[in-house]
N, C-alpha and C positions, 0 to 999 in steps of 0.2 A: 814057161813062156820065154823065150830068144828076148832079148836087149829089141832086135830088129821087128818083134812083134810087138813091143812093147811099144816102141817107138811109133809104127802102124796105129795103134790102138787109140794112142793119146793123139794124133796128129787128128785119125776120123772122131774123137770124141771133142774135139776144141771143135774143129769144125761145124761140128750139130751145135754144141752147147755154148759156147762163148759168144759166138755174133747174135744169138736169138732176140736176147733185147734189143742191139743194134741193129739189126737187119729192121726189127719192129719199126724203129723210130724213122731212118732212112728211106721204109717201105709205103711208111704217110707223108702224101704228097701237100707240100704247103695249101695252106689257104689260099685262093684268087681273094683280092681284096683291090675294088676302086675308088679311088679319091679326087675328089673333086676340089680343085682351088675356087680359090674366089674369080681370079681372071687369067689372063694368059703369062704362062708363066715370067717370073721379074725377080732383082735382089733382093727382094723381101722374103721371096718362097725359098730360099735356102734353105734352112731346115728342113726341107720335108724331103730334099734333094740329099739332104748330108744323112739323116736317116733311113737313104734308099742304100747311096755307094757307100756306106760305114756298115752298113751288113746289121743295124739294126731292127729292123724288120722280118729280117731272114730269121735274126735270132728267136724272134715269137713265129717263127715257123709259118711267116706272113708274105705269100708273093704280090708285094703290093704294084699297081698302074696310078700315074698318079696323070687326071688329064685336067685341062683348063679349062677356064669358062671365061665367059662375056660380062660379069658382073654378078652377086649373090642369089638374085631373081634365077638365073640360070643354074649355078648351084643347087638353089634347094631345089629346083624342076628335076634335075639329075639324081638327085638323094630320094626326092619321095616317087620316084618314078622307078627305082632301082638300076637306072645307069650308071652311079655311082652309087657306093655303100655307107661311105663319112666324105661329108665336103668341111669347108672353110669358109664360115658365114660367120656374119658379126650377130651381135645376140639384137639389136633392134628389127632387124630383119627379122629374125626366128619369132619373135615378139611378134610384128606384124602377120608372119607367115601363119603362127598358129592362131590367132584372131581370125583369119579367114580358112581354120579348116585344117592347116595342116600338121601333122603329127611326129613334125621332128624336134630334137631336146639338144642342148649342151650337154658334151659332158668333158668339155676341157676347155679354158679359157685361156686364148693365147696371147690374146693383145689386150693385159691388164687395164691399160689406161688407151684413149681413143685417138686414134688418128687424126680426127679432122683440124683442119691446120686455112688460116687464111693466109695467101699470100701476097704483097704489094712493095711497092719499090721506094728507097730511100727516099728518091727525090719527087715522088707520087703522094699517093694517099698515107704512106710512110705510118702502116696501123701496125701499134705495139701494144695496144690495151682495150679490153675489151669497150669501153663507152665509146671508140671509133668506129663501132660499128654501126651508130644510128646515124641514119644519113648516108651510110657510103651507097655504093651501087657493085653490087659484087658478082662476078660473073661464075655462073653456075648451070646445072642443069633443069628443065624443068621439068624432068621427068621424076628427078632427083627428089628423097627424102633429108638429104644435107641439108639443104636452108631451112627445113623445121626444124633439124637439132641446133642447128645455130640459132633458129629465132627463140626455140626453148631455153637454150642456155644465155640468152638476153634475157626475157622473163627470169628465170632466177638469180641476173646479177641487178634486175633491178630496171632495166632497160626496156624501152620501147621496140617490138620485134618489128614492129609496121615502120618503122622507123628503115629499116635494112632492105634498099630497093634490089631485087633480085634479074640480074640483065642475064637472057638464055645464052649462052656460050657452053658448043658440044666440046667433050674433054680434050680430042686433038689439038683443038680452035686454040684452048683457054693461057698457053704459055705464051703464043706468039699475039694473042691480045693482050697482054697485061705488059709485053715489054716493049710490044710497039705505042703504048699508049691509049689504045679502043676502049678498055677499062682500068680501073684505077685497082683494084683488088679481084682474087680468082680465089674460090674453093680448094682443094686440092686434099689429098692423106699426106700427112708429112714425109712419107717415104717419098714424095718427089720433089723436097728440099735439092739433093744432090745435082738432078738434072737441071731445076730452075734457077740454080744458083750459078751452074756452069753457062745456063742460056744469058744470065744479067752480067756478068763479068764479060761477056765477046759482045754486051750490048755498052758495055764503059757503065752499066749502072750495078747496082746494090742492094739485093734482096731482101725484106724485113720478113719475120715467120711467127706468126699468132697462132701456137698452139693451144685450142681450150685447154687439152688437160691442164697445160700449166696453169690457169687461171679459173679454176673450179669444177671443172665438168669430170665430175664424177659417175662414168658410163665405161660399161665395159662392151669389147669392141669384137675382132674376129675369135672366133671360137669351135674348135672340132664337134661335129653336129652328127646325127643320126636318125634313124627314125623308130618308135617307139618297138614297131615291129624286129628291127634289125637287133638292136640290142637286148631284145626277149630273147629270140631265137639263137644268137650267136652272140652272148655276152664276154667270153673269154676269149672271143676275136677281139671285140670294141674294147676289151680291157688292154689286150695285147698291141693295140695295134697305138692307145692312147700313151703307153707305156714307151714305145717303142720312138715315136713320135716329140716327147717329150726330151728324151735321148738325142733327138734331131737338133733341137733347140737348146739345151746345153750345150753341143759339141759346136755347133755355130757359133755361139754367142763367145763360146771361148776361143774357139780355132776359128774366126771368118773368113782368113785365107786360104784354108785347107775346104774351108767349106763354100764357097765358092768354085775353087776346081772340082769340089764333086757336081757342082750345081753345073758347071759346063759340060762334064760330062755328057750330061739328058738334054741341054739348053745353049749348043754352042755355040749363036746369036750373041748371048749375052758378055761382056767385058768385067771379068775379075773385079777393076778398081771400081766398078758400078755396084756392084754385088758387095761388096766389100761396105761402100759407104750408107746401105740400104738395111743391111744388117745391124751395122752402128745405131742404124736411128730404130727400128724395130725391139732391139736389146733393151733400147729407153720403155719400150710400151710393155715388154714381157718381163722385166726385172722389175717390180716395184714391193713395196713395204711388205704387201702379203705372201709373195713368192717367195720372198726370201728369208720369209716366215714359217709358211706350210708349202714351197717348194713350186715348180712350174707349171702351168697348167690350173691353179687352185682359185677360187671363186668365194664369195663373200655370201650366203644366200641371201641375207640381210640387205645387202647393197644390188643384188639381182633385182629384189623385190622392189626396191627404188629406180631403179632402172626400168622394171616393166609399169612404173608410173608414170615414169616421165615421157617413154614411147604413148601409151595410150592418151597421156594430156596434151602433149604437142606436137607429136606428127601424127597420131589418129592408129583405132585397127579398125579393121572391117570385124561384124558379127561381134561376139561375145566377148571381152576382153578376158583373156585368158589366167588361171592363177599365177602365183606363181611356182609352185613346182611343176607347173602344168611344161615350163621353159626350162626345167634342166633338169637333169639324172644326176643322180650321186652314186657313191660304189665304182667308178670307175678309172678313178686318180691312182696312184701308183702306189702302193705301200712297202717298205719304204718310199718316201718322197724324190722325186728327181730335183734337187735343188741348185739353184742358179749359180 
């Protein structure tokens, strides 16, 4: 055989034989995969935005949408309805949710320690510990299950919950009454520390911030959810995509400025130095003692189980109160750990 047949030969044989796995891999079309935040998106959702433009997602061969909601209620509607596939619900809700029926589980827990945060102004009700909480009058929602975790976590500091007068103020309302004076204290998640502190500084006043967790409340808060059926049927997606996800929130937590311009990328409403100061206070709820133990995303089942007591004794379920592994899946955290 000629050099130049030779040459022919090996050119048509790489061609058959060498792309065959590649061609395989390249020839399956990612996963469609929907995810549902908890509300419309904000600094806080970075992550899930940094694990979209960081190509993590891609890399679990995951074509993820990631769309908003109006609040968790809406969420899990979208999860157990299959509009979306994994939302972003706090584990009291999931708690609540499956007490009335429904069949979605944890299986990553993102916001270790719990957001809920009261806010009020230096020269106001000026509340920095929890015993100021009987007798205030705190503006909230009344549709809201907040003021039962608040009055729950007065019952276990010892406090009179009846004590905590609750005035209906809707969420828009709640900044511009608490710094015009209408109420002395608001509800709020501490992720809107940044914005209410920039509203009390053009108001010449001074924002005070009662975070439970710092003063006992031990409850775990948003957490990546699914439904029993999804992660039967497509477990190396919900592993993939938990994985993946996780990767979001690492790269956040360490690069927030980088992860902010991906989050504008999707979200270009939002302002960098917002995103930025949102992520600072989130990294407090996702980096705590056990994370940075067994890594991000990782859950205590012991302190679940305390958790799903404390939902059913003081904000109530509908029907059967649920077990506790009834509330979360295992098997689907990262092995190796993604660590903070």
């Amino acid at each position: 055989m000629s050099l130049w047949s030779r040459f022919v030969v090996g050119v048509a044989l790489s061609c058959v034989a060498l792309p065959e796995a590649t061609l395989a891999q390249q020839s399956a079309a990612p996963t469609k995969v929907i995810f549902s935040l908890d509300f419309i998106p904000l600094g806080r959702h970075a992550p899930w935005y940094a694990a979209l433009a960081e190509g993590y997602f891609k890399d679990e061969g995951l074509d993820v949408t990631i769309i908003p909601a109006q609040g968790t209620a809406q969420a899990i509607q979208a999860v157990e309805s299959g509009t979306a596939n994994l939302g972003f619900v706090d584990v009291p809700s999931v708690v609540i949710a499956r007490g009335g029926g429904s069949k979605i589980k944890v299986l990553a827990v993102n916001y270790g320690r719990a957001p809920y945060a009261i806010f009020s102004l230096a020269a106001g009700a000026n509340v920095t510990e929890p015993r100021q909480l009987e007798g205030l009058a705190l503006g909230s929602g009344a549709g809201s299950f907040t003021p039962k975790i608040i009055q729950g976590f007065m019952a276990q500091q010892g406090l009179d919950p009846s004590k905590l007068v609750i005035s209906n103020v809707a969420p828009p309302a709640r900044a511009s009454s608490l710094l015009s004076g209408q109420v002395p204290a608001i509800e709020f998640f501490v992720m809107s520390k940044p914005g209410l502190e920039a509203g009390a500084k053009e108001a010449k006043a001074e924002l005070r911030t009662l975070l439970l967790a710092d003063h006992g409340l031990d409850l775990y808060s948003n957490a990546i959810v699914a439904t029993e059926d999804f992660i039967t049927r497509q477990p190396d997606v919900a592993k993939g995509f938990v994985r993946a996800a996780l990767r979001g929130w690492k790269f956040a937590i360490e690069n927030p400025e980088k992860a902010a311009a991906d989050e504008i990328k999707y979200v270009a409403s939002l302002k960098p130095d917002t995103i930025v100061a949102e992520i600072n206070i989130v990294r407090d709820l996702a980096v705590t003692a056990d994370t940075k133990k067994n890594g991000l995303g990782s859950f205590d089942p012991a302190i679940m189980a305390k958790n799903l007591d404390f939902v059913v004794k003081y904000v109530g379920v509908s029907g059967k109160a649920p077990a506790p592994q009834d509330v979360y899946a295992t098997g689907f955290l990262p092995n190796p750990p993604v660590m903070p």
